[in-house]
C-alpha positions in Angstrom: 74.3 -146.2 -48.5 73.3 -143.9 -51.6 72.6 -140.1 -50.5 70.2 -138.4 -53.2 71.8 -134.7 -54.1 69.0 -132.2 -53.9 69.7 -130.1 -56.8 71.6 -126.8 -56.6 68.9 -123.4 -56.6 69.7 -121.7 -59.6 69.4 -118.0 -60.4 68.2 -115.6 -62.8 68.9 -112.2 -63.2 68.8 -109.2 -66.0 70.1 -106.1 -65.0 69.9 -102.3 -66.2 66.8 -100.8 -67.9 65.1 -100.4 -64.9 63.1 -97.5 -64.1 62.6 -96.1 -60.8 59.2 -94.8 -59.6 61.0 -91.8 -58.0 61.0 -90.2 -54.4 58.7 -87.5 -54.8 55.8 -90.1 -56.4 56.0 -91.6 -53.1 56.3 -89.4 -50.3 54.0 -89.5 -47.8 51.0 -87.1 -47.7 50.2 -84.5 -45.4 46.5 -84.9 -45.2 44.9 -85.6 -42.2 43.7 -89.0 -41.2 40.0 -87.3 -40.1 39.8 -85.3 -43.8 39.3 -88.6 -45.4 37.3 -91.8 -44.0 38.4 -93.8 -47.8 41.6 -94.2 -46.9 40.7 -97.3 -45.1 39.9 -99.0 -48.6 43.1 -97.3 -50.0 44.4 -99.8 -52.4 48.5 -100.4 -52.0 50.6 -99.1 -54.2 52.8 -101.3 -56.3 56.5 -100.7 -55.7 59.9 -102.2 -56.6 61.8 -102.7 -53.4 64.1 -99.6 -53.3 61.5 -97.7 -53.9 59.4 -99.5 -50.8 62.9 -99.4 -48.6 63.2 -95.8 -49.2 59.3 -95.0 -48.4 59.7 -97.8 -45.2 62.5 -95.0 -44.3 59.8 -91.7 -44.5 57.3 -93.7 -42.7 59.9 -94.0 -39.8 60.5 -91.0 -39.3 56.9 -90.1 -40.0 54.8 -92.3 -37.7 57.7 -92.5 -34.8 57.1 -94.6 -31.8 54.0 -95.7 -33.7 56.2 -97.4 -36.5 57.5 -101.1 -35.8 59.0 -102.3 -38.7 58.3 -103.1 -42.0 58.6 -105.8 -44.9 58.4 -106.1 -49.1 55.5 -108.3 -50.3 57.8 -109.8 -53.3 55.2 -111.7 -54.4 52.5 -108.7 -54.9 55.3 -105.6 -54.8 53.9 -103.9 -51.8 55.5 -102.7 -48.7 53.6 -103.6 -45.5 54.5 -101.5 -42.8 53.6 -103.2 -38.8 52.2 -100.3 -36.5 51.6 -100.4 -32.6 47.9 -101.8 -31.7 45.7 -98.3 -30.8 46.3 -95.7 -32.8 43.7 -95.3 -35.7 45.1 -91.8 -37.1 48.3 -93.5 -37.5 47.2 -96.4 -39.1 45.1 -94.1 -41.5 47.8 -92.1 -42.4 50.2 -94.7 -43.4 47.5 -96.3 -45.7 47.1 -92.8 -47.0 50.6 -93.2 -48.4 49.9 -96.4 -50.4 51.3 -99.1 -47.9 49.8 -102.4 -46.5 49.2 -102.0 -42.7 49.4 -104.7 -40.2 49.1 -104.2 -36.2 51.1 -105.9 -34.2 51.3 -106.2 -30.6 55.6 -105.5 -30.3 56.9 -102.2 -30.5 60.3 -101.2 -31.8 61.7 -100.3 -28.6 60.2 -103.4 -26.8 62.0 -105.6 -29.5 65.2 -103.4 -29.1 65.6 -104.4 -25.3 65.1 -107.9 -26.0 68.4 -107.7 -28.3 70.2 -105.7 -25.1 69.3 -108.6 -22.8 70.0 -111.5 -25.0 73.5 -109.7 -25.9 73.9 -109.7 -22.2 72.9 -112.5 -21.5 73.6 -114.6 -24.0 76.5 -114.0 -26.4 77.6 -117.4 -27.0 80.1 -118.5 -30.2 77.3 -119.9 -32.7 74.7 -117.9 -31.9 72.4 -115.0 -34.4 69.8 -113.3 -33.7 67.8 -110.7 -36.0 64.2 -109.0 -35.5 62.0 -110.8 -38.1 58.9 -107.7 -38.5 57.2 -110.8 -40.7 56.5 -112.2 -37.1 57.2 -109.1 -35.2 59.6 -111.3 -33.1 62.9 -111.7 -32.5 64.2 -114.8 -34.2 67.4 -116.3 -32.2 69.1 -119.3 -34.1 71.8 -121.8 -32.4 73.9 -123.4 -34.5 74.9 -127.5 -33.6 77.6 -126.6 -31.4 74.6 -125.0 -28.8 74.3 -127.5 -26.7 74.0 -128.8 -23.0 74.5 -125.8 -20.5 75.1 -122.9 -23.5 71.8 -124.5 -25.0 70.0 -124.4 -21.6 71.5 -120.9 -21.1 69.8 -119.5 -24.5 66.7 -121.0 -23.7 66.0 -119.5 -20.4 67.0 -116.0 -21.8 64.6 -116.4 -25.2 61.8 -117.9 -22.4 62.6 -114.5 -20.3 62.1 -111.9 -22.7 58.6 -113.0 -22.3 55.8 -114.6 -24.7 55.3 -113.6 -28.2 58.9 -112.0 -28.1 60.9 -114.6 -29.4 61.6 -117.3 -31.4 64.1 -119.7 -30.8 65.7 -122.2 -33.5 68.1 -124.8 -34.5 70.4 -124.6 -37.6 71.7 -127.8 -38.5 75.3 -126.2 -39.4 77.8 -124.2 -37.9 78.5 -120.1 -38.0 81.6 -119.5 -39.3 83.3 -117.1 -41.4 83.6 -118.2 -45.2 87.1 -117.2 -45.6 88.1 -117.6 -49.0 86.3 -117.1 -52.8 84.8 -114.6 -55.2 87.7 -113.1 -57.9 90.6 -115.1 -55.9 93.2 -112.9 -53.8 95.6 -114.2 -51.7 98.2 -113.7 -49.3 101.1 -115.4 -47.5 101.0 -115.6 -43.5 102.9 -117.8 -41.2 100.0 -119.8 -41.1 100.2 -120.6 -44.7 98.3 -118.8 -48.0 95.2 -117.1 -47.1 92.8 -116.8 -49.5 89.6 -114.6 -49.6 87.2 -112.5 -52.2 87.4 -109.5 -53.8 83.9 -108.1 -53.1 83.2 -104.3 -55.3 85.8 -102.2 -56.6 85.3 -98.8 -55.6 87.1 -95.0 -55.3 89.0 -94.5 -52.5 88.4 -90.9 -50.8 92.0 -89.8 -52.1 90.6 -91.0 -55.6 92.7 -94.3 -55.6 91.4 -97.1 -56.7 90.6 -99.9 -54.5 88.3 -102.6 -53.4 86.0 -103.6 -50.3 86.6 -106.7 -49.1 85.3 -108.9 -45.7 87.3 -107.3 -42.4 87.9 -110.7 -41.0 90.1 -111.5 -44.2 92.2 -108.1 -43.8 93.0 -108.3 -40.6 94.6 -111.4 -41.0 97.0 -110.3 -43.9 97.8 -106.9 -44.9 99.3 -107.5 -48.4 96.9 -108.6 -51.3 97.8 -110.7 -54.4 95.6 -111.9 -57.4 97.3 -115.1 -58.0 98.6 -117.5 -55.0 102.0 -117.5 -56.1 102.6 -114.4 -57.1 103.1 -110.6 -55.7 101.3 -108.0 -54.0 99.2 -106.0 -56.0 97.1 -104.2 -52.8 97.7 -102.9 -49.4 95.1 -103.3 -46.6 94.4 -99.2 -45.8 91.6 -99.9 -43.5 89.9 -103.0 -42.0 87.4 -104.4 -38.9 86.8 -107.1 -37.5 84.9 -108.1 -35.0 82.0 -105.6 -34.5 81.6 -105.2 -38.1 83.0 -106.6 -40.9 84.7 -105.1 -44.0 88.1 -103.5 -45.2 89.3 -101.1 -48.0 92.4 -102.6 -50.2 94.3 -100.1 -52.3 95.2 -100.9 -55.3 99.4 -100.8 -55.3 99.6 -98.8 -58.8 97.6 -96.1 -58.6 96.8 -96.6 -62.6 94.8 -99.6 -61.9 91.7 -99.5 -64.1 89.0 -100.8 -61.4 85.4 -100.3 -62.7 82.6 -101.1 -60.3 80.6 -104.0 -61.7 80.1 -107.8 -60.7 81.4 -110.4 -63.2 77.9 -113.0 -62.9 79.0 -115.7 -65.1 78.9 -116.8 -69.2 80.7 -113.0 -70.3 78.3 -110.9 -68.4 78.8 -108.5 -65.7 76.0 -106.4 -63.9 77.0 -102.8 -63.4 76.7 -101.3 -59.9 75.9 -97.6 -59.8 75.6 -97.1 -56.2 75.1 -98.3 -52.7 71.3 -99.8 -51.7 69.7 -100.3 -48.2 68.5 -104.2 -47.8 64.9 -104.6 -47.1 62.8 -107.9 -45.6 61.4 -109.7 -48.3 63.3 -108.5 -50.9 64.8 -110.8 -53.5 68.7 -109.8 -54.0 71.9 -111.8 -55.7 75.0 -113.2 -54.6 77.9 -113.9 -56.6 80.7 -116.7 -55.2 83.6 -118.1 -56.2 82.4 -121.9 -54.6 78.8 -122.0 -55.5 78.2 -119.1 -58.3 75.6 -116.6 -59.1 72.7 -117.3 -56.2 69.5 -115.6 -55.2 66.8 -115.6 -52.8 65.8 -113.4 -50.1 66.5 -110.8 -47.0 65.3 -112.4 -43.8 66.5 -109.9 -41.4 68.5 -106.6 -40.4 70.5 -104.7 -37.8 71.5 -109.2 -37.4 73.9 -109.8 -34.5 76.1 -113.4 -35.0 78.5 -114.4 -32.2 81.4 -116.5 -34.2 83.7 -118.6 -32.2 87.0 -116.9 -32.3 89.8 -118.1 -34.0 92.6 -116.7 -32.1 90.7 -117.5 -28.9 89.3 -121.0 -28.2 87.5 -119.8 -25.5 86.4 -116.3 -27.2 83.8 -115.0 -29.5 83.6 -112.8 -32.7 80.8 -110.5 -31.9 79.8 -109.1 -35.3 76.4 -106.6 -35.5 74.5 -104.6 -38.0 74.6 -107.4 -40.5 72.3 -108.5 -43.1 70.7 -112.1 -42.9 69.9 -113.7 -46.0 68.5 -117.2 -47.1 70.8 -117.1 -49.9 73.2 -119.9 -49.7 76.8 -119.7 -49.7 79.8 -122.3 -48.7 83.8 -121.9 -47.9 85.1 -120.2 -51.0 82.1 -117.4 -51.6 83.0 -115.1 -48.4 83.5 -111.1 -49.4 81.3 -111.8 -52.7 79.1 -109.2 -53.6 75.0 -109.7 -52.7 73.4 -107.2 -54.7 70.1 -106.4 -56.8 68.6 -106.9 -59.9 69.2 -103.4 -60.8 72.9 -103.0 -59.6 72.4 -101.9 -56.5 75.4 -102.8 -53.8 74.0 -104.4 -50.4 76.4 -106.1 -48.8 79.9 -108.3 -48.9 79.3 -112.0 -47.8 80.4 -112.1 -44.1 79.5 -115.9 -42.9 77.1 -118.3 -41.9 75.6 -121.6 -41.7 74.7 -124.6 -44.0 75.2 -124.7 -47.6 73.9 -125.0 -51.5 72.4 -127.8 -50.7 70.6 -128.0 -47.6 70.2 -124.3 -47.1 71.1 -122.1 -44.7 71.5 -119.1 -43.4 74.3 -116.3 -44.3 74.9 -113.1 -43.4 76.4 -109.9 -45.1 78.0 -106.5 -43.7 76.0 -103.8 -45.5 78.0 -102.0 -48.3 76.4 -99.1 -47.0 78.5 -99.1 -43.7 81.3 -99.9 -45.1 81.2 -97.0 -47.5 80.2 -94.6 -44.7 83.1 -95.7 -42.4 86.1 -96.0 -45.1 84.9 -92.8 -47.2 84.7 -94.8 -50.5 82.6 -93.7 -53.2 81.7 -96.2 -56.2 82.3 -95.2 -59.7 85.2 -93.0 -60.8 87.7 -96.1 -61.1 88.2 -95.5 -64.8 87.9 -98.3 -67.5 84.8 -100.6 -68.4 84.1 -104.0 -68.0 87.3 -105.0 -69.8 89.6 -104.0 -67.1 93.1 -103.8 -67.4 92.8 -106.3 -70.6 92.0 -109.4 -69.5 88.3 -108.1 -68.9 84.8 -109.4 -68.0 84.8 -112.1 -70.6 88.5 -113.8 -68.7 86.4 -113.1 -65.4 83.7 -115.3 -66.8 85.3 -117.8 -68.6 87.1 -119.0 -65.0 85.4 -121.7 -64.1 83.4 -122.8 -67.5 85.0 -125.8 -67.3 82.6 -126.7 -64.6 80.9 -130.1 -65.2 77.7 -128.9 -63.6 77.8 -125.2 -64.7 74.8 -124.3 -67.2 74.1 -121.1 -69.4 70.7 -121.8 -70.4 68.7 -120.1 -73.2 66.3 -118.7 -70.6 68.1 -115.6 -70.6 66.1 -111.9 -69.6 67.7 -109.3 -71.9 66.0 -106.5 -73.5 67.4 -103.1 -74.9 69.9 -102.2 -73.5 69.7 -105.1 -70.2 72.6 -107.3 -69.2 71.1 -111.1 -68.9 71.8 -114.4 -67.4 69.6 -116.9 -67.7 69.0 -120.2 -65.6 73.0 -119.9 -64.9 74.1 -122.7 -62.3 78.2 -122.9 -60.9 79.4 -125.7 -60.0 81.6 -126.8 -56.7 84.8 -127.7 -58.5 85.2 -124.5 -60.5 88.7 -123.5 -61.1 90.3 -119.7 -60.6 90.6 -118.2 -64.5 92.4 -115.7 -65.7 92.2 -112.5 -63.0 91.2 -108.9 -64.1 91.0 -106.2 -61.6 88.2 -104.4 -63.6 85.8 -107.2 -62.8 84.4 -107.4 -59.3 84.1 -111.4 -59.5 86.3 -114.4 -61.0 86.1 -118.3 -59.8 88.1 -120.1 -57.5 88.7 -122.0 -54.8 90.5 -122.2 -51.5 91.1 -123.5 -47.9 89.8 -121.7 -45.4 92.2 -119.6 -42.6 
């Protein structure tokens, strides 16, 4: 029997250039909502996302108990921001300051103690669940090992949280960590070689360099190398795992030149200039060792997943805080970098479900946390995109050899932009030469 492949998502992406609208054009007004009856036929503004996740943040704060949620229209550029059902001056007000309003019947803090009683109720190994404010629901996913008594189990919770609460779904694969890929490190256990990703290079707060990688690889191995075979060229300084998921990895020699930027393929590398906040709806880019430069969209924040353990057949890996993603991602792309168009850092890939290509979802432990936690900073690692020699173009020429790998002539460059255009990686790349200046080679590896 003959399966039909459905072809691979591809991804496009030109970086730098961009120009930022700026805080202060998008603060929100003072005026009040009785001064001015228009505002009711107030068009939206147009807004690139972090612009949108930054005013999302000042409404808040603004609008309090009022405020339950928001989302970025890709598709139109507008933020649309869900408000409790009553309050007229409130939904005035946040019109006033250029967003798309929707009522909605959930507030935040009713949604909030649905996630307390289904993380009481039911944390099972292969479960997720995420507050979607496009439905103003909670969307709880079971992956195919939910079934019989655990499936029964999450069904009555989701049916007890009451209706129009939450959603409850199948995904066809399995949660699990994706526990190798990106630019290729390894290390020896008594298990065998483990191999992960290195995910963004960054300044440790001694002024070391080092690199952020996913906590579930750390705490399996402490010492780092960038070839399977050969020695230890980073030290695990901090790393967790479960509850969130990330680690910082010094550098051994302190000299290491470790610029922050993501190597995307075909000599071209996106430079990331600092830490971004995710927002719903908006489009962002992961690179992977297995699968390549990817894109496609946040579905959801503040994401709990329950993995099953893998020191405990009878335990689970409670991860929170994460980002979900439909961006695709397989064994070999886990602590990747998923970040934006304009070099914005989000998040390093943590795990999920399905694949390149039947879809899926992922999820990714946000850069900003990790920064926060470890005391990190990006930039300051010294160099440029040709790290300690072997540089960006090395970086990108691993994995060229790729039967199914395209560079197409579609590419988005202009001044002074970084492009890649219609570039597609196929599943049996092979690990290239290894540069610590680039945040991303190719590879593959088994998973620990």
């Amino acid at each position: 029997m003959s399966h039909k492949r459905i072809p691979k998502r591809k991804a496009a992406i030109a970086a730098g250039g961009v120009v930022a609208l700026g805080a202060a054009a998008i603060l929100l007004p003072n005026a009040n909502a009785s001064q001015d009856g228009a505002a009711d036929d107030a068009t939206p503004r147009t807004l690139k996302a972090k612009d949108a996740s930054n005013l999302s943040a000042q409404l808040a704060h603004a609008l309090g108990d009022a405020f339950a949620g928001s989302y970025y229209d890709g598709d139109k550029q507008r933020l649309v921001i869900n408000v409790v059902r009553g309050d007229n001056d409130v939904i005035v007000q946040a019109k006033k300051a250029g967003v798309v309003v929707r009522q909605v019947g959930n507030s935040t803090a009713e949604l909030k103690s649905a996630e307390r009683s289904l993380r009481t109720k039911a944390t099972i190994p292969g479960t997720s669940w995420a507050v979607d404010p496009r439905t103003n629901k909670v969307v709880v996913t079971a992956d195919s090992t939910v079934t019989g008594a655990k499936w029964s189990r999450l069904q009555s919770t989701v049916e007890s949280l009451g209706p129009g609460m939450a959603t409850l779904k199948k995904s066809a694969g399995t949660f699990k960590t994706f526990a190798s890929g990106g630019d290729a490190i390894f290390s020896q256990t008594q298990g065998g070689t483990v191999r992960c990703s290195l995910g963004f290079n960054v300044t440790a707060s001694d002024g070391s360099p080092a690199f952020l990688t996913a906590g579930h690889c750390a705490v399996a191995a402490e010492q780092w190398s960038d070839s399977q075979n050969g020695g230890p060229i980073a030290t695990v300084d901090q790393a967790t795992f479960p509850g969130s998921d990330f680690a910082l990895v010094k550098y051994d020699d302190p000299n290491t030149r470790a610029p922050s930027d993501v190597n995307v393929g075909n000599g071209q590398t996106v430079q990331i200039a600092e830490a971004a906040e995710a927002t719903v709806g908006a489009t962002v880019f992961r690179m992977g060792s297995t699968t390549g430069l990817r894109n496609g969209q946040v579905t959801g924040l503040n994401a709990t997943v329950n993995f099953q353990s893998e020191t405990n057949p009878a335990g689970v890996d409670t991860v929170n805080g994460l980002i979900q993603t439909n961006v695709c991602a397989e064994p070999g792309d886990s602590g990747g970098s998923l970040f934006t168009q304009d070099g914005g850092a989000i998040g390093l890939t943590s795990g999920g479900s399905g694949d390149c290509t039947q879809g899926g979802e992922t999820f990714f432990q946000p850069v900003t946390t990790a920064l926060e936690a470890t005391g990190a900073t990006f930039g300051g690692g010294g160099g440029d995109a040709a790290g300690n020699g072997d540089g960006a173009g090395d970086g990108a020429a691993a994995g060229n050899g790729a039967d199914d790998q395209q560079a197409g002539g579609d590419q988005q460059a202009g001044g002074d932009q970084t492009g890649v255009g219609d570039q597609q990686a196929g599943d049996d790349q092979q690990t290239g030469g290894h540069s610590p200046g680039a945040a991303h080679g190719y590879g593959r590896g088994r998973n620990h």
